[in-house]
LODO-57108 format. One record per residue (C-alpha): residue number from 1; residue in one letter; x, y, z. Coordinates in steps of 0.05 Angstrom, whole numbers, always signed. Each point is the difference from the previous one (the first is absolute). Layout:
% residues N
   i aa     c1     c2     c3
 NUM  a      X      Y      Z
...
% end
This chain:
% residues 311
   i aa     c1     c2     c3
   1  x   +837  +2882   +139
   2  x    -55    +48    +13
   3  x     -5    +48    -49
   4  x    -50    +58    +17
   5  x    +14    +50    -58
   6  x    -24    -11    -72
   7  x    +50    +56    -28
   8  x    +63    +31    +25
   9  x     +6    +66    -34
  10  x    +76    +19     -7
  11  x    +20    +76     -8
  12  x    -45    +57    -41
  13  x    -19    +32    +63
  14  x     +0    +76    -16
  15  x    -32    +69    -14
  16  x    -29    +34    -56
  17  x     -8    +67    -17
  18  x    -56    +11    -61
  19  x     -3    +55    -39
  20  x    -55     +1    -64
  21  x    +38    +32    -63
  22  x    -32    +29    -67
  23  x    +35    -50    -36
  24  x    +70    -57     -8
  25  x    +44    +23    -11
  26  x     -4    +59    +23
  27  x    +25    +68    -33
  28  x    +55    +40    +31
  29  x    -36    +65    +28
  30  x    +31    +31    +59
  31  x    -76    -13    +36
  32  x    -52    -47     +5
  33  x    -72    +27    +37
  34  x    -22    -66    +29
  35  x    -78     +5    +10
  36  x    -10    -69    +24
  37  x    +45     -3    +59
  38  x    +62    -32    +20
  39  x    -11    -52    +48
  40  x    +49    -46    +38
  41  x    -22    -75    +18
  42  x    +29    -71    +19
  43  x     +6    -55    -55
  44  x    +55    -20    -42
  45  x    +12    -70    -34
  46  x     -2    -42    +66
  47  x    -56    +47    +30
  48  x    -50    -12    -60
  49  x    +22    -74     -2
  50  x    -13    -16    +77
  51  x    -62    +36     -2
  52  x    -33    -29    -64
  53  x    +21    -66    +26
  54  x    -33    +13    +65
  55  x    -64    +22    -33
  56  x     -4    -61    -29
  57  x     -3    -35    +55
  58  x    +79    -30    +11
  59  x    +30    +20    +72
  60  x    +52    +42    -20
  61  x    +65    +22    +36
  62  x    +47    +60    -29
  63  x    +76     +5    +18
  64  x    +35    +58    -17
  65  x    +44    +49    +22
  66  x    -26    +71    +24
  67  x    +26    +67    +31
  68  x    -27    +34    +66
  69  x    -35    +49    -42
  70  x    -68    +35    -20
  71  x     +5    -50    -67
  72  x    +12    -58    +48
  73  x    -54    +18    +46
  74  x    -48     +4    -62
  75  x    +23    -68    -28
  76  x     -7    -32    +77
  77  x    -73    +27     -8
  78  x    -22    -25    -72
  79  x    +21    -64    +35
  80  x    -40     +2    +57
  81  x    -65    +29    -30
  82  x     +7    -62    -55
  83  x    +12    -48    +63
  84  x    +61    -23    -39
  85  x    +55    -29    +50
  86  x    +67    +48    -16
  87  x    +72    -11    +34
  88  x    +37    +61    -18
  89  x    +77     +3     +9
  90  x    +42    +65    +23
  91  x     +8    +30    -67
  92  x    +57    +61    +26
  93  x     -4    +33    -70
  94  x    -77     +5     -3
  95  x    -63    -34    -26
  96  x     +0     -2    -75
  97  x    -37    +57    -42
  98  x    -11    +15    -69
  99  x    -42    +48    -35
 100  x    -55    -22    -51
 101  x    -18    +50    -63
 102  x    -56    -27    -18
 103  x    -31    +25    -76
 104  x    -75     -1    -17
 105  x     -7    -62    -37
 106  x    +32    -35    +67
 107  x    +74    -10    -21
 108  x    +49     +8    +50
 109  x    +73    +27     +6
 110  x    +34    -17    +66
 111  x    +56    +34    +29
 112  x    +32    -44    +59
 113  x    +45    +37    +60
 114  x    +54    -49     -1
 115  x    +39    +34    +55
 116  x    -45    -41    +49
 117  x    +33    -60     -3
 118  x    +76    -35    -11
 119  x    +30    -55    -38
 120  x    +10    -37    +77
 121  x    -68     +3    +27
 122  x    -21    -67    +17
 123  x    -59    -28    +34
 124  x    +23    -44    +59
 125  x     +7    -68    -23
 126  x    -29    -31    +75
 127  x    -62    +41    -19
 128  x     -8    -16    -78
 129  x     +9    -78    +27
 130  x    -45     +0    +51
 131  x    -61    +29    -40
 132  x    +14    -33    -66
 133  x    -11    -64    +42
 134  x    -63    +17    +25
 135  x    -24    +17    -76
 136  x    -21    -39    -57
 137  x    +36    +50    -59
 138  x    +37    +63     -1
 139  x     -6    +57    -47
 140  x    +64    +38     -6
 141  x     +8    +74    -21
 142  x    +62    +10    -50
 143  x    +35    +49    +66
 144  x    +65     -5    +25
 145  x    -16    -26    +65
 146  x    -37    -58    -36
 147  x    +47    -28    -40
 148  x    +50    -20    +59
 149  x    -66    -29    +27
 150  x     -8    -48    -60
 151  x    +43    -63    +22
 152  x    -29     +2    +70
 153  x    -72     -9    -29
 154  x    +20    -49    -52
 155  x    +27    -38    +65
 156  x    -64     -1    +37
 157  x    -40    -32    -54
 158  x    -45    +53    -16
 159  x    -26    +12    -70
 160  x    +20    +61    -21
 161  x    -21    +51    -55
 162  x    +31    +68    -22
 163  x    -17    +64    -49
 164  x    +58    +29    -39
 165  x    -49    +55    -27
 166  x    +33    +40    -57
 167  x    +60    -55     -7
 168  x    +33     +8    -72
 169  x    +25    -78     +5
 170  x    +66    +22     +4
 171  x    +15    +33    +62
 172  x    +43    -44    +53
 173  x    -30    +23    +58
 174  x    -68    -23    -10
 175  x    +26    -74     -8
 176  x     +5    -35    +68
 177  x    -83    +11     +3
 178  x    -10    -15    -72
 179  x    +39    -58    +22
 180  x    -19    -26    +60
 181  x    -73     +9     +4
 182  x    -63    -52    -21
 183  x    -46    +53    -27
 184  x    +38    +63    -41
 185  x    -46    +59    -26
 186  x    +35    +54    -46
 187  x    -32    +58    -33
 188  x    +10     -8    -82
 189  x    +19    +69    -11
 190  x    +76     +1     -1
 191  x     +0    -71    -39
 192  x    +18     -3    -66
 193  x    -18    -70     +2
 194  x    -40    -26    +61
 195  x     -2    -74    -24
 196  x    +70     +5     -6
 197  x    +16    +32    +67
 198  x    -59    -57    +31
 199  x    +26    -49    -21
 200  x    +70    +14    +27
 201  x    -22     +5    +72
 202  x    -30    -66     -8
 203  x    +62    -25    -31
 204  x    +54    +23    +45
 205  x    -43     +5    +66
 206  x    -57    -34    +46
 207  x    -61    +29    -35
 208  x    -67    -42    -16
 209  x    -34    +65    -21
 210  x    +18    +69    -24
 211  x    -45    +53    -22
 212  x    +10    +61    -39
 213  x    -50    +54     +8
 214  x    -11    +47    -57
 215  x    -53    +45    +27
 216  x    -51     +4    -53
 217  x    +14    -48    -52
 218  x     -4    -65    +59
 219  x    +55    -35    +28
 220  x    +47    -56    -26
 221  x     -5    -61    +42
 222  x    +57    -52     +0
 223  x    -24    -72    +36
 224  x    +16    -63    -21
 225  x    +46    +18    -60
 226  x    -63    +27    -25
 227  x     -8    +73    -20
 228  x    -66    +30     +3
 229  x    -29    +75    -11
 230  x    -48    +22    +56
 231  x    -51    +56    -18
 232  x     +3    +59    +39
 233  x    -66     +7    +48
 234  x    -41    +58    -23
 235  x     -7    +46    +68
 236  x    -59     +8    +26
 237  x    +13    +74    +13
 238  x    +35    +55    -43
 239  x    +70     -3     +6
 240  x    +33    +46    +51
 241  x    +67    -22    +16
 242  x    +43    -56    -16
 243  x    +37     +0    +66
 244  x     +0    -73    +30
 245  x    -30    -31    -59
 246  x    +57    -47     +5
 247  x     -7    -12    +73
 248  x    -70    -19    -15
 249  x    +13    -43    -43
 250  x    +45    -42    +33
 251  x    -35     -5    +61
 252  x    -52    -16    -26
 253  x    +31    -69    -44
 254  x    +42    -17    +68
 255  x    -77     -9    +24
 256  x    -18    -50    -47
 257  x    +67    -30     -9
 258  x     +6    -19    +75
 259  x    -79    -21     +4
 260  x    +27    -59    -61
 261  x    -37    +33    -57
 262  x    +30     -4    -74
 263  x    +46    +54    -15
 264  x    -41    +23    -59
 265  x    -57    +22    +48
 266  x    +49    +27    +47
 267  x    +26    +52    -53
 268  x    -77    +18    -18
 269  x     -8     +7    +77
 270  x    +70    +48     -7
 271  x    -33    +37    -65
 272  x    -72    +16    +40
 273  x    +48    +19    +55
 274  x    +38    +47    -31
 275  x    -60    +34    -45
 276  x    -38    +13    +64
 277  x    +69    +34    +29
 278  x     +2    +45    -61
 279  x    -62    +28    +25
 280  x    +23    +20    +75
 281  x    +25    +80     -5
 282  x    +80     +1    +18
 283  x    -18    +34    +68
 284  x    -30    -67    +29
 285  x    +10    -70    +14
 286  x    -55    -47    -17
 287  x     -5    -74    -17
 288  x    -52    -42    -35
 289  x    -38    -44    +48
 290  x     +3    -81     -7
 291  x    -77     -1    -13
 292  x    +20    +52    -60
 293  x    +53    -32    -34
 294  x    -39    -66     +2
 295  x    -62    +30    -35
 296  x    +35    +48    -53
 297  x    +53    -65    -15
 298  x    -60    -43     -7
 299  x    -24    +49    -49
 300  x    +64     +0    -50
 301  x     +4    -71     +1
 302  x    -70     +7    -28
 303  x    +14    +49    -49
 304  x    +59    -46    -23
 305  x    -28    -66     -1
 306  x    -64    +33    -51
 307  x    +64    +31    -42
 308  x    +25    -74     -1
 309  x    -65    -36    -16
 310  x    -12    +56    -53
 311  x    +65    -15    -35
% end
């Protein structure tokens, strides 16, 4: 079976609106003068993920489900300016927005329009089949749409990988991907205990790997039984925003995962990743290049191996 596509990016198409604020959270006052402009762009979780992937060299197709709108139109054109492959489903209610406040030190609050959507949206299952056979893994966005998708890819024998972002470890619905997919990434901050909640996706579901990101104290990687701390990357730019940091990051560790490398360079490749997206302002969507990521991985490694020798 041929299989032409590196990724298949599932759901996280969408809009953003970003507006800079004095500070998180912020006061009530009955006006805000905002001198830097509000500005409205394409890229949400499956957006920054299909188009770091891309820029790292891994042919990329993005599934998702968008309206016939202005926010569509601008999502159909991040795609083709990125040359990233995009089959976009009817979406009736409208393409996804949300609206970043972003703070000066690059933290982010994000406030998601969940009228464009319902609980039985579902990506046509002749559609998810055919292009999960013709790719090697699938990342899956935690969306509606996605998670009637899951048994369908599990069928076609892809790999598949997901992000539960700001999961708490209890929440049901985030399950069937914490579940079902080979790779799981998490964001620490809603963990009380992120071994804890690591180890039970590897317990109860099909995981070899889970990562928890923890912005910038490193990562927690899980592999093997093993638990290990990954250092954050230190960015190579000040920090502007922390939007897609994530994204990065993943990306980024599904590039050396699928190339065969060890998963402990894979999470450094996610930490340069994600330090270099910390330094991209909120109004633009940027990725590190392959040539990049190489050099400035090459460069930790250094950095720890000396630590290592010196100890």
């Amino acid at each position: 079976m041929s299989r032409d596509t590196d990724v298949l990016v599932l759901g996280g198409a969408g809009v953003d609106t970003i507006i800079h604020v004095p500070e998180l959270p912020l006061p009530y006052a009955d006006s805000y003068m905002i001198d830097s402009g509000i500005r409205t762009r394409a890229g949400q979780t499956g957006d920054f993920v299909a188009v770091a992937l891309s820029a790292l060299g891994l042919r990329t197709h993005h599934l998702d489900m968008l309206g016939d709108d202005p926010e569509g139109d601008l999502v159909r054109a991040l795609h083709r300016d990125k040359g990233i492959a995009l089959t976009a489903v009817p979406q009736p209610a409208g393409t996804k927005r949300a609206v970043n406040l972003v703070s000066p030190d690059g933290r982010r609050l994000s406030l998601y329009d969940v009228t464009r959507g319902h609980p039985d949206d579902r990506l046509p299952e002749p559609t998810v089949r055919a292009l999960a056979e013709a790719s090697r893994h699938a990342h899956v966005s935690i969306t509606q749409p996605c998670a009637h998708a899951l048994p369908v890819l599990r069928e076609s024998g892809v790999t598949i990988s997901t992000d539960l972002h700001d999961w708490d470890g209890e929440n049901p619905y985030h399950e069937p991907f914490a579940y079902t997919a080979d790779v799981v990434f998490v964001s620490a901050a809603a963990l009380t205990d992120p071994e804890r909640t690591m180890r039970r996706i590897v317990e109860r579901g099909r995981a070899q790997i889970v990562v928890a990101t923890a912005g910038a104290e490193g990562a927690y990687l899980l592999a093997d039984t093993e638990l290990t701390r990954i250092p954050a990357a230190p960015p190579p730019a000040p920090v502007v925003d922390s939007n897609g940091a994530g994204d990065a990051f993943a990306a980024a560790f599904l590039h050396g995962w699928l190339s065969g490398e060890p998963a402990h360079r894979c999470a450094l490749y996610g930490a340069v990743a994600g330090a270099h997206a910390c330094t991209v302002p909120a109004t633009e969507t940027d990725a590190i290049s392959r040539d990049a990521l190489h050099t400035r991985t090459a460069d930790l490694l250094s950095v720890e191996q000396a630590g290592t020798r010196t100890v």
